[in-house]
C-alpha positions in Angstrom: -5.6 1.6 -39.1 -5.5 5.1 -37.5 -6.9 3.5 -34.2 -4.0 0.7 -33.9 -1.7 3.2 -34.9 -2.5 5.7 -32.1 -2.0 3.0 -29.8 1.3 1.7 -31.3 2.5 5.0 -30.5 0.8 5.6 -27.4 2.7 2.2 -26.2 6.0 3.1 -27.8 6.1 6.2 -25.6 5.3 4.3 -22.7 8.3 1.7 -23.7 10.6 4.4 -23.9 9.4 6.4 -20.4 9.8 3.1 -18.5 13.7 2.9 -20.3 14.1 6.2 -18.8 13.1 5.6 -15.5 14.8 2.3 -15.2 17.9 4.4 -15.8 17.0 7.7 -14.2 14.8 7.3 -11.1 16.5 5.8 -8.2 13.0 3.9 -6.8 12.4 2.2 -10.4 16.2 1.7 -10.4 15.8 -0.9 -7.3 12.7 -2.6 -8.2 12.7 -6.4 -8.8 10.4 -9.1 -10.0 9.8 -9.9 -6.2 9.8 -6.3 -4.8 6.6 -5.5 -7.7 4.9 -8.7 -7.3 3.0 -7.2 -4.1 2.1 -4.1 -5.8 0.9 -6.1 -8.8 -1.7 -7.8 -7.1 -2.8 -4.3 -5.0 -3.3 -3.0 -8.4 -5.1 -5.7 -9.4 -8.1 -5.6 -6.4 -7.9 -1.7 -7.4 -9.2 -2.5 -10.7 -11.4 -5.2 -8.9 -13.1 -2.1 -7.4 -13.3 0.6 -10.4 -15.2 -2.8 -12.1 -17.6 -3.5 -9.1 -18.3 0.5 -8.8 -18.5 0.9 -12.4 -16.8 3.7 -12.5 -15.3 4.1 -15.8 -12.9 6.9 -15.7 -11.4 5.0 -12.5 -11.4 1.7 -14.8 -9.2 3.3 -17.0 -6.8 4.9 -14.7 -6.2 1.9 -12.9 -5.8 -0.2 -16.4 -3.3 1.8 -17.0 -1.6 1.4 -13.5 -1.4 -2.7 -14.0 0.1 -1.7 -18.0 2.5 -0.2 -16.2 3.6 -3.0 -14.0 3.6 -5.6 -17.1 5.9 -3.6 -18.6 7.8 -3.1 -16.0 8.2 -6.8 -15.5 9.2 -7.2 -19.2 11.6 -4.5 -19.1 13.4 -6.7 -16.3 13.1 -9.8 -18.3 14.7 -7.8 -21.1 17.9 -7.0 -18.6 17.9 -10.4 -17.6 18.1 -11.3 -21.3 15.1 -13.9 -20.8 12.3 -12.0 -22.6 11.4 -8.3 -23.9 8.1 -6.7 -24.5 8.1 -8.0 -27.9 8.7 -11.2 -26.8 5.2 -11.5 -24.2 3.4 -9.8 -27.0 3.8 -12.3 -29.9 3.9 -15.3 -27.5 0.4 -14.3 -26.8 -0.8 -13.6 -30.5 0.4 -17.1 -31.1 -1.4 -18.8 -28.1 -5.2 -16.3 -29.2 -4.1 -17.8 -32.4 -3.5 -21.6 -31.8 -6.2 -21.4 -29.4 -8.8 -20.3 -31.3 -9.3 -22.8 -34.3 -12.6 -22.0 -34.6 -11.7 -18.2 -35.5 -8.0 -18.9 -36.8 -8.7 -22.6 -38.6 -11.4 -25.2 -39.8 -12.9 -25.9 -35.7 -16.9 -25.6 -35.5 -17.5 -23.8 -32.3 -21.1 -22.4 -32.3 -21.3 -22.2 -28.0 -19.3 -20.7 -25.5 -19.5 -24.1 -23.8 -18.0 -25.8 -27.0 -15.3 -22.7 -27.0 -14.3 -23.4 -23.2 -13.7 -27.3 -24.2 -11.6 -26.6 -27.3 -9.6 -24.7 -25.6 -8.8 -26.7 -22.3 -8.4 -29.8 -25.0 -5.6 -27.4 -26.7 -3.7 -27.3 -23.5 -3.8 -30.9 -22.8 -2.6 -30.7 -26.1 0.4 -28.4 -25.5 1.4 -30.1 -22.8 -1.1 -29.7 -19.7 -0.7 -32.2 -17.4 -4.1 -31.6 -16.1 -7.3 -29.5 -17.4 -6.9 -28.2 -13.6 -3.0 -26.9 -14.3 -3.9 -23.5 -15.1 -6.2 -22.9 -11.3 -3.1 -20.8 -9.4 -2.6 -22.0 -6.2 -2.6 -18.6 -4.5 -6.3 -17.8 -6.0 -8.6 -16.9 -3.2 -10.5 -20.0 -2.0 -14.2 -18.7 -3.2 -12.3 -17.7 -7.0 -10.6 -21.1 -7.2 -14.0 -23.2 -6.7 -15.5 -21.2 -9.6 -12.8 -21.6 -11.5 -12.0 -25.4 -10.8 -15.9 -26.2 -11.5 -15.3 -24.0 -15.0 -12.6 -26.1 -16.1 -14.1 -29.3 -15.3 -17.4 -28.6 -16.6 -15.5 -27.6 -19.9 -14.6 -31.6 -20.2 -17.8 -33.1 -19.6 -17.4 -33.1 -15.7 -21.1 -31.6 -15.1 -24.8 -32.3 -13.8 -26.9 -32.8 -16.4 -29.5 -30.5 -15.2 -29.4 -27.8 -12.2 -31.5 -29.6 -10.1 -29.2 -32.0 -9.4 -26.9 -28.8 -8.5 -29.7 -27.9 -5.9 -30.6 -31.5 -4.9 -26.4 -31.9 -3.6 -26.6 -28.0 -2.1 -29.5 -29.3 0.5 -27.8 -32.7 0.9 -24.8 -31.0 1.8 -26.6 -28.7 4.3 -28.4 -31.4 6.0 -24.9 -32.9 6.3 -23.3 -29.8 8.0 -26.0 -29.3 10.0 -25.8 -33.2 11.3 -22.5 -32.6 12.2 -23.1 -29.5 13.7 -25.6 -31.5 16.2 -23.2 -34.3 16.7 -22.2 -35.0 20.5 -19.3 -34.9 20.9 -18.8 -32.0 18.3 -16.2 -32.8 15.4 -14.5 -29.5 14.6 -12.7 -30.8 11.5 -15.4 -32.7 10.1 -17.6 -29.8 10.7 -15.3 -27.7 8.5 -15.1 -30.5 5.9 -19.1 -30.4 5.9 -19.3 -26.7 5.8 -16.2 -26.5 2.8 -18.3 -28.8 0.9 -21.6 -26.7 1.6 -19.9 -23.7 0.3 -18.5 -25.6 -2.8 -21.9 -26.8 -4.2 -23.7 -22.9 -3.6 -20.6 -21.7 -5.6 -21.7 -24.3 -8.3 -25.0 -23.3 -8.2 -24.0 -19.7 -8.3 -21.8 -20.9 -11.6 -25.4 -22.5 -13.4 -27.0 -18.8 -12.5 -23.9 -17.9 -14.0 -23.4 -15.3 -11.6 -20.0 -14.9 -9.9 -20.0 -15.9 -6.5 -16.6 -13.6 -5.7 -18.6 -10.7 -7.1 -22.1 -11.6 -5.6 -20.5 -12.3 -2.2 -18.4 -8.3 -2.3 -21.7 -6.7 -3.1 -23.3 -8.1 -0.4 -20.2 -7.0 1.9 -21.0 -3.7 0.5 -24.4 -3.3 1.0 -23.9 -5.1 4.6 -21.5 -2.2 5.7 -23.3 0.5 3.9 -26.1 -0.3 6.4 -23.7 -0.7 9.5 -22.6 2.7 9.0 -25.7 3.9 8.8 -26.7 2.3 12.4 -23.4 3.7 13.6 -24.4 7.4 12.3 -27.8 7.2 13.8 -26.3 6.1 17.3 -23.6 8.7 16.8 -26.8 11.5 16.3 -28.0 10.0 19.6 -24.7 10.9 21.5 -24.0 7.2 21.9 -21.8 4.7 20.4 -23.2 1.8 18.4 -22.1 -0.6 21.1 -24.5 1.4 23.2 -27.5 0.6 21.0 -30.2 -2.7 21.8 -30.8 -5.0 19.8 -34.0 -4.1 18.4 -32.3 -0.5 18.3 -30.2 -1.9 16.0 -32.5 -4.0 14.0 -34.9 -0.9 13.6 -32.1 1.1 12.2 -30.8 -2.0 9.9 -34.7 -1.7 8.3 -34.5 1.8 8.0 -31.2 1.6 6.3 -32.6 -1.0 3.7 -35.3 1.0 3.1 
């Protein structure tokens, strides 16, 4: 209990510093729901980074930064008498709760697949009008495939095997690439090809159970970690990188992978 009670305290200070500065500091004095909502999501890609970097004492600094701004949003609710801190917090005991029968009641879950399908048949339960409801509209469009795939997998909606996964990936390339040779090109069914293209490699990506968001920023890492590295070597040449050849480049790229 020593553990919970440190942070009951820890989070009861923090309740009582964001009082103060909702009555004290003229910048937290002014902020709305709308005015934070841009800083919430900046916040959030921070903590996207500490994650992907793995940087630990960053993770928690920046876990601390997005605390901040859900309490900031439920000390608003509280002044527009809608809902307090105490309020989001025992709202979402009762949903771990209620959606968790195999933890908090007599459900046999013994796989995380079996876990995902209770909990999307709770919803539907609760109300859901779809097992896709809870995919936000504003997700990113590489996030929102994984996580429409998820949910409907969760139902039953799923290949049986992931060959079939890879059997519709190189169907839907040779489609792309049909359209791509098409005379006259079609621009919009070339996008349609190339949307479903990047759907089925993002449910492939799901069976590896890798996430594609996160597989997709390493590799924008690792890609501009080696660009700079052509840019340096041009710059120790006295040139700029637009000065360098092709095979200049492609020399340097090698070297950089190396």
């Amino acid at each position: 209990m020593t553990h919970y009670s440190a942070a009951a305290d820890a989070f009861a200070r923090l309740l009582q510093i964001m009082d103060e500065l909702r009555q004290k500091c003229p910048w937290d004095r002014e902020q709305t729901l709308d005015s934070l909502r841009h800083l919430t999501i900046e916040e959030t890609y921070e903590l996207s980074d500490a994650i992907l970097a793995n940087d630990l004492q960053a993770l928690k600094n920046e876990l601390g930064d997005l605390l901040l701004h859900v309490v900031f949003y439920a000390k608003i609710g509280s002044e527009e008498q809608s809902f307090d801190m105490a309020a989001v917090i025992d709202h979402l005991s009762q949903k771990l709760i209620r959606r968790h029968p195999h933890i908090y009641g007599d459900v046999q879950a013994e796989t995380e697949h079996q876990v995902k399908g209770n909990w999307e048949a709770i919803k539907l339960r609760e109300g859901a009008k779809s097992v896709l409801g809870g995919v936000p509209s504003s997700l990113p469009a590489l996030i929102k495939a994984w996580r429409i795939q998820e949910k409907v997998a969760s139902v039953g909606f799923e290949w049986g095997e992931m060959s079939g996964v890879v059997d519709k990936m190189r169907e839907e390339l040779d489609e792309l690439l049909a359209e791509i040779e098409r005379e006259p090109r079609d621009a919009e069914r070339v996008q349609h090809e190339l949307g479903d293209l990047l759907f089925s490699v993002v449910n492939l990506a799901r069976w590896l159970k890798i996430n594609p968001d996160e597989a997709l920023e390493r590799t924008n890492r690792r890609f501009m970690d080696r660009f700079r590295h052509i840019e340096a070597r041009a710059r120790e040449s006295g040139r700029s990188v637009a000065d360098l050849s092709l095979d200049e480049m492609e020399a340097y790229w090698q070297e950089a992978k190396g």
